[in-house]
C-alpha positions in Angstrom: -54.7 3.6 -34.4 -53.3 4.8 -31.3 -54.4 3.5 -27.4 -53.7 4.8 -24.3 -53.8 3.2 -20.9 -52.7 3.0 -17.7 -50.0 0.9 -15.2 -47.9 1.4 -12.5 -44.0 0.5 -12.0 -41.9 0.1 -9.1 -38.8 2.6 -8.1 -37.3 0.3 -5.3 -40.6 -0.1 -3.0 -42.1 3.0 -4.9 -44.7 2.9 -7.3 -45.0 5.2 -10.9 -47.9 5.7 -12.7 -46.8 5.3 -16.4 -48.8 5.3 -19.8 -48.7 2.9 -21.6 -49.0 4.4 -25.0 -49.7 1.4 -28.1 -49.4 2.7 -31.6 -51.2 0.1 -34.2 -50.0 1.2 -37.7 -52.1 0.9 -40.6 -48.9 0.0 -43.0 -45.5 -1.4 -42.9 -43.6 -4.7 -41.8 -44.8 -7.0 -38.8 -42.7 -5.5 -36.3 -43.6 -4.9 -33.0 -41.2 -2.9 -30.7 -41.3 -1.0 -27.1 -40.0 2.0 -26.4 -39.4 4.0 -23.0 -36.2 2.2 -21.1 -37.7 -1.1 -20.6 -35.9 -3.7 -18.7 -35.3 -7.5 -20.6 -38.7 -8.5 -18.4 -40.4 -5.8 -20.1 -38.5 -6.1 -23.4 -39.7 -9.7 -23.7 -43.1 -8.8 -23.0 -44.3 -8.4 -26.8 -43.6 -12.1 -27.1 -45.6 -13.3 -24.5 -48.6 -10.7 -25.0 -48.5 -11.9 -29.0 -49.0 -15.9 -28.3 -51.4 -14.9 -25.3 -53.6 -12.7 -28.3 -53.4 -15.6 -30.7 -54.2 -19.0 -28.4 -57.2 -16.2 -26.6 -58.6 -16.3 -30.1 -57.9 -12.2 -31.3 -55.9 -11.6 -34.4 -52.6 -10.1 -33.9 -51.6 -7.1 -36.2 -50.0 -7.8 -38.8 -48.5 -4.1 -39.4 -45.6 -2.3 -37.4 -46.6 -1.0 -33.6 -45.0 0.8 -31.1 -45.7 0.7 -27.4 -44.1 3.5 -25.6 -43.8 3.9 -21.7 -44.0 6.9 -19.8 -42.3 9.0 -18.5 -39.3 7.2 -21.0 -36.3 8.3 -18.4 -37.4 6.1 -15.9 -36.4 2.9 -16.2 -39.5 0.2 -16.0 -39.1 -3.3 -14.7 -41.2 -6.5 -14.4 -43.4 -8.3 -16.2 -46.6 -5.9 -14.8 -46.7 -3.8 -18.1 -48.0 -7.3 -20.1 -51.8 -7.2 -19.4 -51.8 -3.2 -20.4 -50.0 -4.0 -23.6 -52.0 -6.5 -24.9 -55.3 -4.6 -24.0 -53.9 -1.7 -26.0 -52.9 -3.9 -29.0 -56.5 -4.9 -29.4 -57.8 -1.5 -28.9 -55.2 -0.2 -31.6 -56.8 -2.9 -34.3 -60.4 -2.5 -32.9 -60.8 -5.6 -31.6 -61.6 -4.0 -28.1 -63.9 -0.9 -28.1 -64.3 0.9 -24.4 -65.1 4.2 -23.4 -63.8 4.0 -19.5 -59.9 2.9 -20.2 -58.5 6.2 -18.9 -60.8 5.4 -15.5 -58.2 2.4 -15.2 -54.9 1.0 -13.4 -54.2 -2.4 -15.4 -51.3 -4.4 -13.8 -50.7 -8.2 -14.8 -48.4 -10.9 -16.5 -49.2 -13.0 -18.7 -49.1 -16.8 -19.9 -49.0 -17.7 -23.3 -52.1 -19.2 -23.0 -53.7 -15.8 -22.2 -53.9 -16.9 -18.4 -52.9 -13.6 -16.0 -50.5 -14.1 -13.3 -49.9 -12.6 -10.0 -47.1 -9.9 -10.1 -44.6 -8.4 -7.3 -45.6 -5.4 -5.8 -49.4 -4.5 -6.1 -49.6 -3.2 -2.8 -47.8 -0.4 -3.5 -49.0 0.3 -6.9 -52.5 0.2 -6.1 -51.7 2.8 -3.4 -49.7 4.6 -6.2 -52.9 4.1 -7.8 -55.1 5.8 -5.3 -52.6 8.6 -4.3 -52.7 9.8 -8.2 -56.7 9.6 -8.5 -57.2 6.4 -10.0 -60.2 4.5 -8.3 -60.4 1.4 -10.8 -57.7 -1.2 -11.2 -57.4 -4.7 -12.8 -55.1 -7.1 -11.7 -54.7 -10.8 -11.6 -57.4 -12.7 -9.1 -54.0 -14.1 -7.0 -53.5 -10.2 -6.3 -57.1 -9.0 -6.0 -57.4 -9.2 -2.3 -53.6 -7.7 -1.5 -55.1 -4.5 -3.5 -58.3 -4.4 -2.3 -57.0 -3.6 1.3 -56.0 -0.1 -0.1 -59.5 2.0 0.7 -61.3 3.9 -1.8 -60.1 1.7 -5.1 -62.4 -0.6 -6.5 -60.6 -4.1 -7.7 -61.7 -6.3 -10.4 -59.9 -9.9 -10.8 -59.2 -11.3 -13.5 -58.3 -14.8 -14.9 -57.7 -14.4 -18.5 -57.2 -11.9 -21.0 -60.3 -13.1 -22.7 -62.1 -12.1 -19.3 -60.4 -8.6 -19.2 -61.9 -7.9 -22.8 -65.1 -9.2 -22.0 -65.5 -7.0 -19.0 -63.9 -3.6 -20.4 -66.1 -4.4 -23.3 -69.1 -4.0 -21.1 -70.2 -7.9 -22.0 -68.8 -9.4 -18.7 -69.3 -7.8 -15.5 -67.6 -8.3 -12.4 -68.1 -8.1 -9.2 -64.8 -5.9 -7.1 -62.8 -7.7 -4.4 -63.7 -7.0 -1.2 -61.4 -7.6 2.0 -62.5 -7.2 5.3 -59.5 -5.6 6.8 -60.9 -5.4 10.6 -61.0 -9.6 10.7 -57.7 -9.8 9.3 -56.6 -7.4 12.6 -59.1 -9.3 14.9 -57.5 -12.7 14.2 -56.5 -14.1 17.0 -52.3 -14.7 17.1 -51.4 -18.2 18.3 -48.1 -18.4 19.3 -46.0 -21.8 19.4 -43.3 -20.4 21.4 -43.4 -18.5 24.9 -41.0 -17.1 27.9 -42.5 -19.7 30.0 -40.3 -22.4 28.4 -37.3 -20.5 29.3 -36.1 -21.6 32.6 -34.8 -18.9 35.3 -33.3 -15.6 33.6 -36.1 -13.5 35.1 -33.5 -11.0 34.8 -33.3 -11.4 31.3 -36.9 -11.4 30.6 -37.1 -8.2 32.5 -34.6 -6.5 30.2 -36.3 -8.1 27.4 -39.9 -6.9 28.4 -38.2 -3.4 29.4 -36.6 -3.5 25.5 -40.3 -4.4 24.0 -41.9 -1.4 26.1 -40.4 0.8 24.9 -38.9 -0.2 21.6 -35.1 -0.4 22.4 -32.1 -2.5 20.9 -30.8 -4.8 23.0 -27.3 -7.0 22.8 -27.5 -10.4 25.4 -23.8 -11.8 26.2 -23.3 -14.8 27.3 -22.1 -18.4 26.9 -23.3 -21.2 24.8 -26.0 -23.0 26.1 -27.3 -20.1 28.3 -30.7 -19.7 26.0 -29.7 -16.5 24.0 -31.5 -17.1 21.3 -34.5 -18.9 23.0 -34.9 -15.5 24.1 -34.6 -13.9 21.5 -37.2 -16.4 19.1 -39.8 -15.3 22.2 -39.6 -11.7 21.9 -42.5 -11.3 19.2 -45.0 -12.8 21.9 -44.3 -9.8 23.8 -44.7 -7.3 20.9 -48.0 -5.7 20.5 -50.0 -6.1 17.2 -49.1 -3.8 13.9 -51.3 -1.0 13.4 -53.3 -0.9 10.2 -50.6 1.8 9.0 -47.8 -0.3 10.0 -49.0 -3.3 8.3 -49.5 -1.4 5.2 -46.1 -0.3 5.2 -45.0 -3.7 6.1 -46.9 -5.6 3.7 -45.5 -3.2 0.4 -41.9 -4.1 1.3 -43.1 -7.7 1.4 -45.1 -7.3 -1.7 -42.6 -5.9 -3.5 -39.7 -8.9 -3.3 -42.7 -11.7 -3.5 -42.6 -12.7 -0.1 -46.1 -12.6 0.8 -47.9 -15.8 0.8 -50.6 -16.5 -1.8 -53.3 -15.3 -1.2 -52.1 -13.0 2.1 -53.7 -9.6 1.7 -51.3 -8.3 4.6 -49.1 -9.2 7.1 -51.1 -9.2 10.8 -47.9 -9.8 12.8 -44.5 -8.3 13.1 -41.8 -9.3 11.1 -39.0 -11.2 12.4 -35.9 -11.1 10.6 -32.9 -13.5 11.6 -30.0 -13.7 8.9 -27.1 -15.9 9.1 -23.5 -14.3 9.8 -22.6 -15.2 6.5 -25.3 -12.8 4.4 -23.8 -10.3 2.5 -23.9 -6.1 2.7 -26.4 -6.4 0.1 -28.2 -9.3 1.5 -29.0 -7.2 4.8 -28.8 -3.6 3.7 -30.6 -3.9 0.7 -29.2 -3.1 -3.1 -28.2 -5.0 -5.8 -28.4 -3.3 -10.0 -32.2 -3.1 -9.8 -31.9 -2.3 -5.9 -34.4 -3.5 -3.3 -35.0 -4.2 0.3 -32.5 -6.1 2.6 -33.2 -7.6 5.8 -33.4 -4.1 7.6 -36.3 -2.9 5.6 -37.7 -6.8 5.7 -37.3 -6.3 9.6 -39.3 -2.8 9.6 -41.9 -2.7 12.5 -40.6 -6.1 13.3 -37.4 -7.6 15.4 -33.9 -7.7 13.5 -32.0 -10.6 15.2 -28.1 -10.8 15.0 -27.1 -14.2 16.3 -23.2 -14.9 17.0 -22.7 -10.7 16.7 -19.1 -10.7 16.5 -19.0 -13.9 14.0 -20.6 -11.2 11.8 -17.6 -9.4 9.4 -16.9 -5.6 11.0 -17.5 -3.8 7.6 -21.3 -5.5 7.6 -22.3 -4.5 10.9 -21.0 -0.9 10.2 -23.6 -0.9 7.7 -26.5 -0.8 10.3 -25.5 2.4 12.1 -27.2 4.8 10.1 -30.4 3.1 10.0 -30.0 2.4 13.6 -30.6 5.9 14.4 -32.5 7.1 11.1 -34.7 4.3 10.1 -34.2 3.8 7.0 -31.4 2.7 4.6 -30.0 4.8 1.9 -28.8 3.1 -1.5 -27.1 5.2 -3.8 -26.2 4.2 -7.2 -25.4 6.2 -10.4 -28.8 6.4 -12.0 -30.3 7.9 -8.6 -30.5 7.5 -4.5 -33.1 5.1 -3.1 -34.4 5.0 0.3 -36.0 2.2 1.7 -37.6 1.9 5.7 -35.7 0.2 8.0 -37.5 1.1 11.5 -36.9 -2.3 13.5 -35.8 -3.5 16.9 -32.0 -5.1 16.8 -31.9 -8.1 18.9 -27.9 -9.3 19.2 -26.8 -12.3 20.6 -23.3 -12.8 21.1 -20.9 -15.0 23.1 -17.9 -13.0 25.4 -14.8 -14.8 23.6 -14.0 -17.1 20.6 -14.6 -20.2 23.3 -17.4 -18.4 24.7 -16.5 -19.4 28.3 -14.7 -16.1 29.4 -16.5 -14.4 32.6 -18.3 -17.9 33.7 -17.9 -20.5 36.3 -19.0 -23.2 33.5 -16.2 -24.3 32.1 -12.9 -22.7 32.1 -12.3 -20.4 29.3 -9.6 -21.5 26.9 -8.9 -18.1 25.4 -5.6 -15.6 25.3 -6.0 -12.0 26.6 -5.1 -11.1 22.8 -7.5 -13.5 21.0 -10.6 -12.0 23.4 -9.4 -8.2 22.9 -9.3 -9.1 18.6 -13.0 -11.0 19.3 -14.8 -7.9 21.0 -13.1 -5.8 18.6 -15.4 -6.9 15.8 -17.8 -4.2 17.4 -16.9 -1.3 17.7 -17.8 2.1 19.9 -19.5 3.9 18.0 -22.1 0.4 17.1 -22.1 -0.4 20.9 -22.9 3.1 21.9 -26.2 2.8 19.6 -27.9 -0.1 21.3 -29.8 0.9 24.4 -29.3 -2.3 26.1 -26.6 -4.5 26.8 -27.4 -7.6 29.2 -25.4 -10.4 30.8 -27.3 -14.0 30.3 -25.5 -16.1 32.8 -25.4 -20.2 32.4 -28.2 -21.8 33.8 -27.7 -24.1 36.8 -29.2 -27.5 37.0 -31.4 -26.7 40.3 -32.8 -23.6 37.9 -33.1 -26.0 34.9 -35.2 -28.6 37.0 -37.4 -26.5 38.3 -40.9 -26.9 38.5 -42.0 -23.2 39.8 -43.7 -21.2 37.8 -42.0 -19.3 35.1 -42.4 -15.5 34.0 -44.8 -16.3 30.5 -45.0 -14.3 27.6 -48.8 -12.8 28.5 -47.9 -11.5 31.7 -45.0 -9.8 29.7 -47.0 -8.8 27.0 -49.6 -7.0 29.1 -46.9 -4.7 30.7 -45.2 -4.3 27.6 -49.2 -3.1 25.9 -49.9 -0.9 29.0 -46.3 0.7 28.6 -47.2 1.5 25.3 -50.6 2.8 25.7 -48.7 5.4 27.5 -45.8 6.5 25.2 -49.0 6.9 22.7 -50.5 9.1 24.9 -47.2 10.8 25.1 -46.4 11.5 22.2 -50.1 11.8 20.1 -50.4 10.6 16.6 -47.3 11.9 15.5 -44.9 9.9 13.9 -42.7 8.7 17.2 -44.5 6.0 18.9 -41.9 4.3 21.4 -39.3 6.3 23.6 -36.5 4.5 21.5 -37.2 6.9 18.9 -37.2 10.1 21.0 -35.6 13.1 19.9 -32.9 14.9 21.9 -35.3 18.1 22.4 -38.3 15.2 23.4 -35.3 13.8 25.9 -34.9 16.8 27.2 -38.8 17.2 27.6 -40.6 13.7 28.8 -37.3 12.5 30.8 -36.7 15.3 33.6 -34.6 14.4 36.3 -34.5 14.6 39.8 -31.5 16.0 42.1 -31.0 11.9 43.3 -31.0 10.7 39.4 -29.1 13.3 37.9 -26.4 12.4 40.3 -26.4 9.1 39.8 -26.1 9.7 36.0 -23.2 11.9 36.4 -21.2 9.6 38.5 -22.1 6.9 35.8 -21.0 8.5 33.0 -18.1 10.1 34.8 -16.9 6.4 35.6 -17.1 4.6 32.9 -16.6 7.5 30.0 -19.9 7.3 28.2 -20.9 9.4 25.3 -23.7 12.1 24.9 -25.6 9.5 23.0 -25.4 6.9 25.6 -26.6 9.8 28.2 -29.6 10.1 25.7 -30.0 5.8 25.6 -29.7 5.8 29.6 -32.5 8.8 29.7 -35.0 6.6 27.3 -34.5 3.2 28.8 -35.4 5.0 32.4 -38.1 6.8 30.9 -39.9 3.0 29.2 -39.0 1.8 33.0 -41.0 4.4 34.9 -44.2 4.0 32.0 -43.5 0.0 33.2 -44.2 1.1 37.0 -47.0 3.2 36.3 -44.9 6.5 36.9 -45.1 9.9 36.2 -42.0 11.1 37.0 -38.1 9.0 36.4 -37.0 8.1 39.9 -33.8 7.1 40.8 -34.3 3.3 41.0 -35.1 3.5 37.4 -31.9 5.8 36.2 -30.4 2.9 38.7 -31.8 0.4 36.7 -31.2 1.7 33.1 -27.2 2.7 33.9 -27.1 -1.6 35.1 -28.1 -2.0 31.8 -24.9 -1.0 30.0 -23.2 -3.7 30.9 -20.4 -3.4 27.4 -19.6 0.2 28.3 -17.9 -1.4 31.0 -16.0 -4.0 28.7 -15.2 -3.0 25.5 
């Protein structure tokens, strides 16, 4: 007797609709055998559904099946296809009668016990799901509430096999998950961290809030010690919250590697990302033989920070220049091209030699002319020109260090930085570009017109110190996130002044 029912697969952070097709034969051998370029996970499957029939209690057929999965030219990984299999084994024998199986998305592992475990990527299957017209789907309970988010689908739990039989049989009902997504946005975000533990480098905070606004990469230089990375860990405070669309998009890419905590129905805050120099070009760019997300997509909507910049190998950080300007990260392998998002804020931190003493009254800098020219060259032009701001952190002195006056704090920041963007959202409407960072050359050209005073001022900068048409573009942005930060219509020179000070490695490198 032949079943048919319904799952989903993931392509990268993509989901697939596939049927899941499950042939019981009346004749032949005990054989059991799946068809439809399944992975080993999947492969392995028909031993896990058979105990979890058995110890549930069912007979398992004793004659030859075949489960096929389809489309069969797309290759299906994870243990997701398990629940669907062993639904459509009992339906194939008769041991499951139901009328409403094509209404369904069934996605789930499971024990050999019959137990059904949580699986990797429901987010994004159950909006797979919806997009495709489904508006029923079954999953584990551990993954009821991260589907349930996804409007318009109803989601039913499940512990057990025995409980997915029971209520596809019509002799169990259940009641569908329901998340309140509003609360999970209202939640308040307590911070353990804020600016006003940094002592002194208002100037830095300034640059940092000015970065936030408006959505800008930034690079800090500076020695050790000079709180670079304290910084950098209180950026996030700054940030405003994700939209529900954002958080969506967020949560799949989480969803999809297992990185959401159990339980978590979505992620509320942005992502901060903050590999070690060490990680790999797969490790940060994403790929791998079944390819997914790297710590570029893991950063999307969120902050990407780079600590010890140069320490990082040349080929890796040439990696991030597309996506720096695209958002989003390209993996090409023979079987096909994936894309995964990679829309994030860099944060770079980086010392100005080996010693990290060159340029400071600290300590004397122990470094040769040729071992600082070798250092900077880890980064090259082309990356440089691509971050929007580049910002000396000087060494702290002890008076600043002592001080007892009040410090710059993360809500004052955040309020500008909120305000700022409230205004690049009425700028731009509810199109896709939401920060000036991500401004076109023909939106340049529109939202930052210049003045006789500032278009002098940028032509004498980039006649002195040689910049490129992209950096004229990054200069044009950062004045235009300054000017929203003042409240003004129009960019004044002050704040072409202020953005041109703000490409301090131009000058260096």
């Amino acid at each position: 007797m032949l079943s048919r029912l319904y799952s989903v697969t993931l392509v990268g952070i993509e989901g697939l609709v596939c049927e899941v097709e499950v042939d019981v034969a009346r004749g032949g051998f005990e054989k059991s055998q799946i068809v439809g370029l399944p992975d080993t996970a999947v492969k392995e499957s028909i031993e896990r559904v058979k105990s979890a029939i058995i110890n549930c209690g069912y007979k398992y057929p004793k004659t030859q099946s075949i489960i096929n999965l389809a489309p069969a030219d797309v290759k299906k990984v994870g243990p997701a296809f398990d629940l669907p299999i062993a639904l459509g084994m009992l339906v194939g024998q008769g041991t499951l009668v139901s009328s409403n199986l094509k209404d369904f998305v069934i996605i789930g592992e499971l024990a050999l016990d019959g137990r059904v475990r949580p699986v990797n990527g429901v987010l994004s299957m159950t909006m797979t799901a919806a997009a495709n017209g489904f508006s029923r789907l079954i999953v584990s309970l551990e993954n009821a509430k991260e589907a349930a988010v996804v409007a318009d689908v109803e989601v039913y739990g499940v512990g057990s096999l025995t409980q997915a039989v029971g209520f596809l049989s019509g002799q169990l009902p259940l009641e569908t998950t329901v998340v309140d997504v509003e609360q999970l946005f209202n939640t308040a975000v307590n911070y353990e961290v804020d600016f006003a533990d940094v002592k002194g480098q208002e100037s830095v905070k300034r640059a940092l809030t000015v970065a936030a606004a408006g959505g800008h990469n930034i690079m800090m230089i500076g020695p050790p010690g000079a709180g670079k990375t304290m910084l950098s860990q209180r950026l996030a405070t700054i940030l405003p919250g994700l939209s529900q669309e954002e958080s969506l998009e967020t949560t799949r890419i989480y969803s999809s590697v297992g990185l959401l905590d159990k339980g978590q129905a979505l992620l509320a805050t942005r992502p901060v990302r903050m590999p070690h120099h060490s990680a790999s070009g797969p490790a940060l760019i994403g790929g791998g033989t079944t390819p997914r997300p790297g710590e570029l997509s893991l950063a999307h909507f969120g902050i990407l920070f780079l600590d010890e910049f140069a320490e990082f190998p040349r080929h890796i950080l040439e990696m991030i220049r597309q996506p720096l300007e695209d958002g989003f990260v390209t993996v090409s392998r023979a079987k096909g091209t994936i894309r995964f998002p990679a829309q994030f804020m860099l944060v770079a931190a980086m010392n100005p030699c080996p010693c990290g003493y060159f340029g400071t009254d600290a300590r004397r800098c122990k470094c040769t002319p040729g071992q600082i020219e070798r250092y900077l060259s880890k980064i090259s032009g082309p990356l440089v020109d691509r971050i929007d701001i580049h910002i000396d952190v000087p060494a702290i002195t002890f008076s600043r260090l002592r001080s007892k006056s009040g410090q710059l704090d993360s809500t004052t920041m955040r309020s500008e930085v909120v305000n700022a963007r409230e205004i690049q959202a009425k700028r731009f409407g509810n199109g896709k570009i939401m920060t000036n960072a991500r401004m076109s050359h023909k939106q340049v050209e529109k939202y930052c017109k210049l003045n006789s005073p500032s278009e002098l001022m940028l032509k004498q900068a980039m006649t002195e110190f040689g910049l490129s048409a992209r950096a004229h573009d990054k200069i044009c942005k950062v004045a235009r996130t300054i000017a929203d930060l003042a409240g003004a219509e129009n960019i004044q020179p002050e704040h072409i002044a202020e953005a041109i000070s703000y490409r301090k490695l131009d000058r260096k490198l």
